[in-house]
C-alpha positions in Angstrom: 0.0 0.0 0.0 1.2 3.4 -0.3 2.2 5.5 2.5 -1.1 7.5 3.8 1.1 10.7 3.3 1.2 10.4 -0.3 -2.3 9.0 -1.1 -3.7 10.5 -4.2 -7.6 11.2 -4.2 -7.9 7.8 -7.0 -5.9 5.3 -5.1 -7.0 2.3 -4.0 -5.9 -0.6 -2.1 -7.4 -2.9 -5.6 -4.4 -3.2 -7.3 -3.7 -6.0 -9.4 -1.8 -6.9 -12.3 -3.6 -8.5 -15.2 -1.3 -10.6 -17.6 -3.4 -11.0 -21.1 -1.7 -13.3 -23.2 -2.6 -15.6 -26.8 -1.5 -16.5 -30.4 -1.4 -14.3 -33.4 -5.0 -14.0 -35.0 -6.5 -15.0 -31.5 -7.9 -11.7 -30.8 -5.8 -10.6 -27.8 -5.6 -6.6 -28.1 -9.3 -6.0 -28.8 -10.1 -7.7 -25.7 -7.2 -5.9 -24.0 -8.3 -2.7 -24.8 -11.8 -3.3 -24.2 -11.0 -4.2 -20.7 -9.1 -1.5 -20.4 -12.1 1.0 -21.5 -14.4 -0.7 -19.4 -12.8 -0.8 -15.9 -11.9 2.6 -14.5 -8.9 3.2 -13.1 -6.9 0.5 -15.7 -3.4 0.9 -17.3 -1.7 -0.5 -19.9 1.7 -1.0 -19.7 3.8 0.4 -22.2 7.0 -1.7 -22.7 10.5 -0.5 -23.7 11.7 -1.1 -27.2 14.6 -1.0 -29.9 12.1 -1.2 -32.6 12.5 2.2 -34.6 10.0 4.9 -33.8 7.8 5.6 -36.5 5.7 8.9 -37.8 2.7 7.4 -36.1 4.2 6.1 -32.8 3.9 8.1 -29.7 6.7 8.1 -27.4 5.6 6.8 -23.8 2.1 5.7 -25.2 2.9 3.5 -28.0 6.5 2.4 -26.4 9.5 3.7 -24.4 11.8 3.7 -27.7 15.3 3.4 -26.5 18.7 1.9 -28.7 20.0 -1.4 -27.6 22.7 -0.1 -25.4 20.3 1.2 -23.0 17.8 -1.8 -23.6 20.9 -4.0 -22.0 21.6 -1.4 -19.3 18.2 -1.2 -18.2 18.2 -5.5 -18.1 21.5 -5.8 -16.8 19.9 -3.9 -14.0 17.0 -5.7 -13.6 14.8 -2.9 -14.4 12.7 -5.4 -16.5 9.7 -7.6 -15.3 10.1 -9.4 -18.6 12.0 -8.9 -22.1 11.2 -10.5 -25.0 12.6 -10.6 -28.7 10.3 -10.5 -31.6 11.9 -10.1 -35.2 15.3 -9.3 -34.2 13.7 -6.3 -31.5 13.8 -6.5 -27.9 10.8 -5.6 -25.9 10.8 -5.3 -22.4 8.3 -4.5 -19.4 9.2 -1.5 -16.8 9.6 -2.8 -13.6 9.3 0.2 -11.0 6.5 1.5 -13.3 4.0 -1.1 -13.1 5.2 -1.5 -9.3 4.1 2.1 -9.0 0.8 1.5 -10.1 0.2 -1.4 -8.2 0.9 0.3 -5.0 -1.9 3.1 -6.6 -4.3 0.7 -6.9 -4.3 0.5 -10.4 -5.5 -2.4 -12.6 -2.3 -3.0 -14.7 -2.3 -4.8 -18.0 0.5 -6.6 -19.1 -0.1 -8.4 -22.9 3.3 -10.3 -23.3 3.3 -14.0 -24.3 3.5 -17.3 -22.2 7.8 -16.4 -21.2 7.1 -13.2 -20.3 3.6 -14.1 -17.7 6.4 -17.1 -16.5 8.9 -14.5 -15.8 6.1 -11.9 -14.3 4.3 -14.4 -12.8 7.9 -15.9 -10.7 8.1 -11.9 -9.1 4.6 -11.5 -9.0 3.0 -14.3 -8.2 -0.7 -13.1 -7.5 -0.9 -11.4 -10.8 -3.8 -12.7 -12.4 -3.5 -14.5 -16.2 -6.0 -14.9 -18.7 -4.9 -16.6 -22.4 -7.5 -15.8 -24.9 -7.8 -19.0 -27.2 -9.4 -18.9 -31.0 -12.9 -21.2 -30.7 -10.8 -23.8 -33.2 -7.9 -24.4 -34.8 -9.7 -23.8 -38.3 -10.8 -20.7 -37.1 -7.8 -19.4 -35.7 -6.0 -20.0 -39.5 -8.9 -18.2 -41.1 -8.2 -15.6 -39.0 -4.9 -15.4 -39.8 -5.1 -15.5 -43.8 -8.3 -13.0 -43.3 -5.8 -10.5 -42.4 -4.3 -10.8 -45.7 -1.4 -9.4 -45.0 1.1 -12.4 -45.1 2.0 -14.8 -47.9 0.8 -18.4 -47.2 4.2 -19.7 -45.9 4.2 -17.2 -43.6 0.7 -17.6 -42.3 1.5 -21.3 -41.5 4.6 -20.6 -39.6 2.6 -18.4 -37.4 0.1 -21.2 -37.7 2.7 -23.5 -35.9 4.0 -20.7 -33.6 0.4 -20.4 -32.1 -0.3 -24.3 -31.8 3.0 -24.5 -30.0 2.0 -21.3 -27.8 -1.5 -22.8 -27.1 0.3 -25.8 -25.4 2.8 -24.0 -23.5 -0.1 -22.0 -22.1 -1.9 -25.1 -21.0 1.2 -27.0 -19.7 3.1 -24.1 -17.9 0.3 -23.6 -15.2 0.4 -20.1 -14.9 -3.1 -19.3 -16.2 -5.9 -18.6 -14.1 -8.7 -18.6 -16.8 -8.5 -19.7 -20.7 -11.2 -17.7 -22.1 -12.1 -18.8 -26.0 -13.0 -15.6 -28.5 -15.7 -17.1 -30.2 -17.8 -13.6 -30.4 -15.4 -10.9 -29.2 -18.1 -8.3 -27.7 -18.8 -11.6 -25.5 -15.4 -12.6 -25.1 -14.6 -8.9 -23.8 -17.7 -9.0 -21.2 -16.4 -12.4 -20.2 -12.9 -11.3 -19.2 -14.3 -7.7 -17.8 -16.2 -9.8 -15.2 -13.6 -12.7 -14.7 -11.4 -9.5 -13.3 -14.1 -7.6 -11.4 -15.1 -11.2 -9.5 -11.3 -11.7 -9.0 -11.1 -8.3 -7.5 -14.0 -8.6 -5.7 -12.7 -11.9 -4.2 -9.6 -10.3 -3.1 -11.5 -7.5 -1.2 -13.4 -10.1 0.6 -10.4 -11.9 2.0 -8.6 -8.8 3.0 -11.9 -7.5 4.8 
């Protein structure tokens, strides 16, 4: 909790990481964001990166951009809940940050894949996981080619990538809910009351 001296007027003593994780085409970020709309007082955690910043990126809202000397600084210091490469750029979540908001009360969403809710989950350990699963694996390639942004080969390598993250998911035991995106207006309802229940449930024990 944070000291009584330095309160602010929206803190609470709800604080709770949320770790929202799933493959490609699975439908992850629309449900993140439409928790994030629908539960006041949520944050989403904006991660360090040495991808380039582009026209349409905002610094601090899309990413922290930083070069890859101060990526490694800021790991080598463990000032990283979780890093992750993707495509030959390294990604990383701010530790004291979301520690901050935690202490605030804040509802903090993490979406990182299966290593990085491992890693989070290891310092963290009452962070609550949900892994958004596509209703089969037909839909979840339809999905993928729907996009049409990606030749076929590519398509069924993240094909593969997302079967083998599916079963990490279930075998690592770090989730609390698998939640399947059949209808994503439902699926977002469903997740916005699996974390008010869980919050809910946490108020009652501490009471």
């Amino acid at each position: 909790m944070t000291d009584a001296t330095h309160r602010l007027p929206t803190d609470t003593d709800d604080g709770l990481v949320l770790i929202i994780s799933g493959p490609s085409g699975a439908g992850k970020t629309t449900i993140t964001r439409g928790v994030e709309r629908a539960i006041p007082g949520s944050v989403f955690s904006v991660s360090a990166t040495t991808r380039p910043k582009t026209s349409a990126d905002v610094e601090g809202v899309d990413y922290h951009f930083v070069d890859d000397e101060e990526f490694e600084r800021m790991k080598s210091n463990a000032e990283f809940l979780e890093t992750a490469g993707i495509y030959g750029k390294k990604y990383g979540t701010p530790r004291a940050w979301v520690m901050e908001q935690i202490k605030r009360g804040r509802l903090v969403i993490l979406e990182i894949d299966v290593q990085g809710a491992i890693s989070v989950k290891s310092q963290i350990p009452d962070a609550y996981a949900i892994f958004i699963l596509p209703p089969s694996e037909e839909a979840l390639l339809g999905r993928l080619r729907s996009r049409k942004r990606e030749d076929e080969d590519v398509i069924q390598r993240r094909f593969g990538q997302a079967k083998r993250e599916i079963d990490e998911a279930r075998s690592c035991a770090m989730y609390n809910e698998f939640l399947v995106n059949d209808v994503v207006d439902d699926s977002i309802r469903r997740a916005i009351d699996l974390v008010n229940a869980e919050r809910a449930r946490r108020r009652a024990a501490r009471a």
